[in-house]
N, C-alpha and C positions, 0 to 999 in steps of 0.2 A: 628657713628650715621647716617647721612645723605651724604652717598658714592656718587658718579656718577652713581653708576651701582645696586643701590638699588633696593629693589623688586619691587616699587612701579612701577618704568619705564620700565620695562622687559613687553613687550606682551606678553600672553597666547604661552604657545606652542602649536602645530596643536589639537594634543591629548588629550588637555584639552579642548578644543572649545567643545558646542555641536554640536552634529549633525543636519542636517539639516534634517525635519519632510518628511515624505511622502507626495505628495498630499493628503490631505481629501476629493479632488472632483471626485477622481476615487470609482469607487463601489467597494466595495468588495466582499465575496462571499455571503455574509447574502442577499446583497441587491438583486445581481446577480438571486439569488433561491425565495427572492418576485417579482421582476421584471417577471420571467419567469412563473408565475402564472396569470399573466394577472389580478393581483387582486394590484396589489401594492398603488393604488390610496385610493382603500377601507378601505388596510388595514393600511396606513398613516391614516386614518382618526379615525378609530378603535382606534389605542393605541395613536394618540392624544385626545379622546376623555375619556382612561382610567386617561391619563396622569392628564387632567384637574380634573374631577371625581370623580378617584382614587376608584373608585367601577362599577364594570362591569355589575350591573344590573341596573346602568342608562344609559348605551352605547346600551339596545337590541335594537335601529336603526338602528344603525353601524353595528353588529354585524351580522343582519338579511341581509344586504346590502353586507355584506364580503361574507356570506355563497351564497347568491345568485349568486354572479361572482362567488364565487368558484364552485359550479355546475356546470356553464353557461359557466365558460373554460375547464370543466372536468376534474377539478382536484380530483375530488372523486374517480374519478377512477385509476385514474394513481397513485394516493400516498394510495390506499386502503383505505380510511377515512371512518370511521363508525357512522352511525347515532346516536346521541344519544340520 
């Protein structure tokens, strides 16, 4: 029943532990390619704003605000973007 050497008092072996997580506070490439847009502030506020919302035709502020830095760093041109 209750040995010395029961399972209960045995430690995890290495293998069974989890792993330990990656930082969350390094960027990855998602952020990496908003950041490089020069618009990343905009567009934090964009899909915080769909977030709350959850309908994109109460965001046309935001929306109007992203498109404008996204012009204004010329990103239209450089990713081909077409008017629509």
């Amino acid at each position: 029943m209750g040995s010395p050497t029961s399972r209960e008092d045995t430690p995890p072996k290495a293998e069974q532990q989890v792993p330990a997580k990656p930082d969350d506070d390094e960027p990855d490439e998602w952020d990496k390619r908003i950041f490089s847009t020069g618009c990343a502030d905009e567009n934090a506020k964009l899909t915080d704003c769909y977030y709350e919302k959850k309908d994109w035709r109460a965001c046309k502020d935001e929306m109007e605000r992203f498109r404008e830095c996204w012009k204004t760093q010329g990103n239209d041109k450089r990713t081909s973007t077409k008017e629509a």
